[in-house]
N, C-alpha and C positions, 0 to 999 in steps of 0.2 A: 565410491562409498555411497552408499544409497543412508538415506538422511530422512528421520520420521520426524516431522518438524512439533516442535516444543512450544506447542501454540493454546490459545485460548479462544475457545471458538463459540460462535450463538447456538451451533446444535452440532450433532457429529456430521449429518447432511455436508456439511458447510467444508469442514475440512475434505472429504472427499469430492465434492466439485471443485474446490482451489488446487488442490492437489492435482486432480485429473486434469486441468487446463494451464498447468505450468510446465514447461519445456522438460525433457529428460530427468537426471537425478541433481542434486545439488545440495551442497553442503551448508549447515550455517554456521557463521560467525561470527564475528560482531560487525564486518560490516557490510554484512548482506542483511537490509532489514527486506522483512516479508511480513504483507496487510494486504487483507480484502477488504473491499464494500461490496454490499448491496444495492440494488437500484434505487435505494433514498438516500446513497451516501452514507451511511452508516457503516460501521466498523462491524466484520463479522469474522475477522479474524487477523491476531494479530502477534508476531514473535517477538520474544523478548530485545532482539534488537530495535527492532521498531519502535517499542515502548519507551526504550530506553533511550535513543536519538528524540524522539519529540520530546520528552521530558528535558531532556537538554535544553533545544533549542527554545522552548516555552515555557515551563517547570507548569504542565497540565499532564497528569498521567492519562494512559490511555485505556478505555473503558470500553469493552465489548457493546454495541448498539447507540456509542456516540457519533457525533455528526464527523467524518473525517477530515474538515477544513477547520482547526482550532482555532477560537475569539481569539487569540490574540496576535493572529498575522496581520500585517497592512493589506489595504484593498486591492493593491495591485498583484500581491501574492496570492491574495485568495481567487482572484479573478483570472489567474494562472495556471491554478491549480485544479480548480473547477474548470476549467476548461481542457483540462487533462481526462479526469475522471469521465466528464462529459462524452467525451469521446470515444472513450475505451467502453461506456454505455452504450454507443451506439454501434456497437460493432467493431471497434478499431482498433488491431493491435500493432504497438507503435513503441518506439523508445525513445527518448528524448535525455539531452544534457540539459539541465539546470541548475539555478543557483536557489538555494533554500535559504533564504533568513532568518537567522536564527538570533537569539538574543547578544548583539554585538557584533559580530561578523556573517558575511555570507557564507555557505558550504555548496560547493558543487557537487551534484551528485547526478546519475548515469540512473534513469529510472527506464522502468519496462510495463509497461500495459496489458493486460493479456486479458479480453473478453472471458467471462466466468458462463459457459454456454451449457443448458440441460434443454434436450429433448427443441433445438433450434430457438430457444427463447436464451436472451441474454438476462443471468440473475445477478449480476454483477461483474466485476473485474477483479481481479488479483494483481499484486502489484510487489515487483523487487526494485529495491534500490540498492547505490553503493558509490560510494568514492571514487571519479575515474581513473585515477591514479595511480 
């Protein structure tokens, strides 16, 4: 099933580079979330699951051209997570298990990196998550 994803994006640009640099076809559902940033970290596109798991774990909705590490993680998460992004900025597409703290409990989640690349310049990264489970 090829799957035109139900996203809110900074310009239509946007969705067609995330798009072009995400693996094969893939469905969504609730817990496949899927988000970009750009190279300032900022949110350039984001699905309704996505929105809706951070709203969870924070109660901060998510706003197209916000900063993607929300005030209200501990420092050791945000310096986690930023060094996730950071990477996948520089080139690196990678997948990692973590744990996401959320308000009360931790959630594991099976995240994927994938360089957001035009014309050999990296404009960001795209990014799927989900429950390994």
């Amino acid at each position: 099933m090829t799957f035109e994803m139900p996203v809110e994006a900074k310009t239509p640009n946007w969705n067609q580079l995330v798009l072009g640099n995400l693996p094969g076809t893939f469905t969504d559902s609730e817990f496949q979330l899927i988000w970009a940033i750009d190279s300032d970290k900022r949110i350039i596109l984001a699905n309704e699951a996505y929105k809706r798991f951070v709203y969870e774990l924070t109660g901060k909705s998510v706003k197209i051209n916000d900063h993607v590490l929300p005030d209200l993680c501990d420092d050791a998460m945000l310096a986690r997570w930023d060094s996730f992004y950071t990477r996948a900025l520089s080139g690196e597409k990678f997948n990692v298990i973590t744990n996401y703290l959320s308000i009360g409990e931790p959630v594991l989640i099976n995240a994927s990196f994938i360089p957001i690349v035009e014309s050999n310049n990296i404009m960001g990264t795209a990014c799927m998550a989900r429950n390994p489970v």
